[in-house]
N, C-alpha and C positions, 0 to 999 in steps of 0.2 A: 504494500500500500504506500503511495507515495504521499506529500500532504503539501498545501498551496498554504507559505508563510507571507502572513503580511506584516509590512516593517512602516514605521515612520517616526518622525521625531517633531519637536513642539519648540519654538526658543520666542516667546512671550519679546518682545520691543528687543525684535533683532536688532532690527536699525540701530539702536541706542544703545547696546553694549548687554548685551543679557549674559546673565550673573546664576540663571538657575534655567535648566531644561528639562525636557521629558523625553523618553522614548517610549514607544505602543509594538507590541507584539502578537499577532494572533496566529493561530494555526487549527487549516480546516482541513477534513477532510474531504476523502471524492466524493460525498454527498454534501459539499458545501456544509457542515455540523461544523459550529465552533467545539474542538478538541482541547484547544491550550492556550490561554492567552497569559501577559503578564508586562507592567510597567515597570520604569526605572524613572527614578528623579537625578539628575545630576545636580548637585549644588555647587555649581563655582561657574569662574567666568565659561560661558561656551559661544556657541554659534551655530545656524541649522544646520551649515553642511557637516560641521564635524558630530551634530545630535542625529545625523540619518546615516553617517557612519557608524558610529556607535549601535545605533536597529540594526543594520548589516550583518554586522561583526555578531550582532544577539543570536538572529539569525541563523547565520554560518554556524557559530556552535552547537544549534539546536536539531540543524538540518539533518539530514542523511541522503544517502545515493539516490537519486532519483526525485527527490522537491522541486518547488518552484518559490520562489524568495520574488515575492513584487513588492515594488519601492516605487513611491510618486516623482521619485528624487532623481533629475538628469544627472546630476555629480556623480549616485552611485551604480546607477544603471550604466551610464557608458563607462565610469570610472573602470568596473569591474568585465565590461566586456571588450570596451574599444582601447583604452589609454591604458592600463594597469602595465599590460607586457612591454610597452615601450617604455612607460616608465622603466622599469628594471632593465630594460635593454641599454639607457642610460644611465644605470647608476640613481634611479630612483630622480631622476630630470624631467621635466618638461622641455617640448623640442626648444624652446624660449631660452633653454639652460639653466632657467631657474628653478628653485626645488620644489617637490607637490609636496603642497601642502597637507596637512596630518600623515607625513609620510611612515609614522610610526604606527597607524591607525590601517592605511591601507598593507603594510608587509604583512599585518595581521590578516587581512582579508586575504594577502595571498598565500598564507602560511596556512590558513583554514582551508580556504578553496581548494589547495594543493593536494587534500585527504581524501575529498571525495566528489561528485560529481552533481553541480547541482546547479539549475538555472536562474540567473538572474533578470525578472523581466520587469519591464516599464506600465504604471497603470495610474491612469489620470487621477487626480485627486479630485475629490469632492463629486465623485462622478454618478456615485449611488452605488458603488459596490463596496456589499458588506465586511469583507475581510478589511480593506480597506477605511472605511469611515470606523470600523471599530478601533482599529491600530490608531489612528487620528484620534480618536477621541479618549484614549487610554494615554497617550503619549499628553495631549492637553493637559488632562489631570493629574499626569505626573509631573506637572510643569509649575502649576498654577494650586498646587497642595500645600 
């Protein structure tokens, strides 16, 4: 049985330097049934992209051969399929030569990914699907708790 994980993260007056976030995790199975769900609060300085890394990385942990891990988040969906290997291909670089950013964040994603085989896919936010808007609003209230 394989199971469709949903990831997302919460960072309250991004703009303005947020100081405390969330991440939302759910996990369904092939009869769309919520199986597993679970938040995290971070308390200290963050930011979204590195709070939708953080869901990834939950994620990846939780996953096994065969999942599907969807993220609203462009950063980590292409991060993880388009840019991650070039990164390492330079030295953890942007073709810029500049460094990626949370790059201690992403070696994890490929240090987990490396274990086992599991897909990462892109899924609108706020779209009406459930795996989704649940991870969103789990992440919310692990933000704003």
């Amino acid at each position: 049985m394989s199971y469709s994980i949903y990831v997302d993260g919460a960072a309250p007056n991004n703009q303005h330097g947020c100081t405390r976030g969330g991440i939302g995790l759910v996990v369904m199975d092939e009869d769309n049934e919520i199986v597993h769900e679970e938040s995290f609060t971070i308390n200290r300085k963050t930011d979204s992209a590195e709070l939708e890394l953080l869901a990834l990385i939950e994620a990846l942990e939780y996953a096994e051969d065969e999942d599907v891990i969807y993220s609203d988040s462009d950063y980590c969906v292409k991060g993880f399929n388009i840019w991650m290997d070039d990164w390492k291909d330079r030295g953890w670089r942007r073709a810029d030569k500049k460094p990626v950013k949370n790059r201690q964040l992403w070696q994890q994603v490929d240090e987990l990914s490396s274990r086992k085989y599991v897909e990462v896919l892109k899924v609108k936010a706020h779209s009406g699907i459930e795996g989704n808007e649940r991870a969103d609003l789990l992440a919310v209230e692990a933000a704003t708790l």
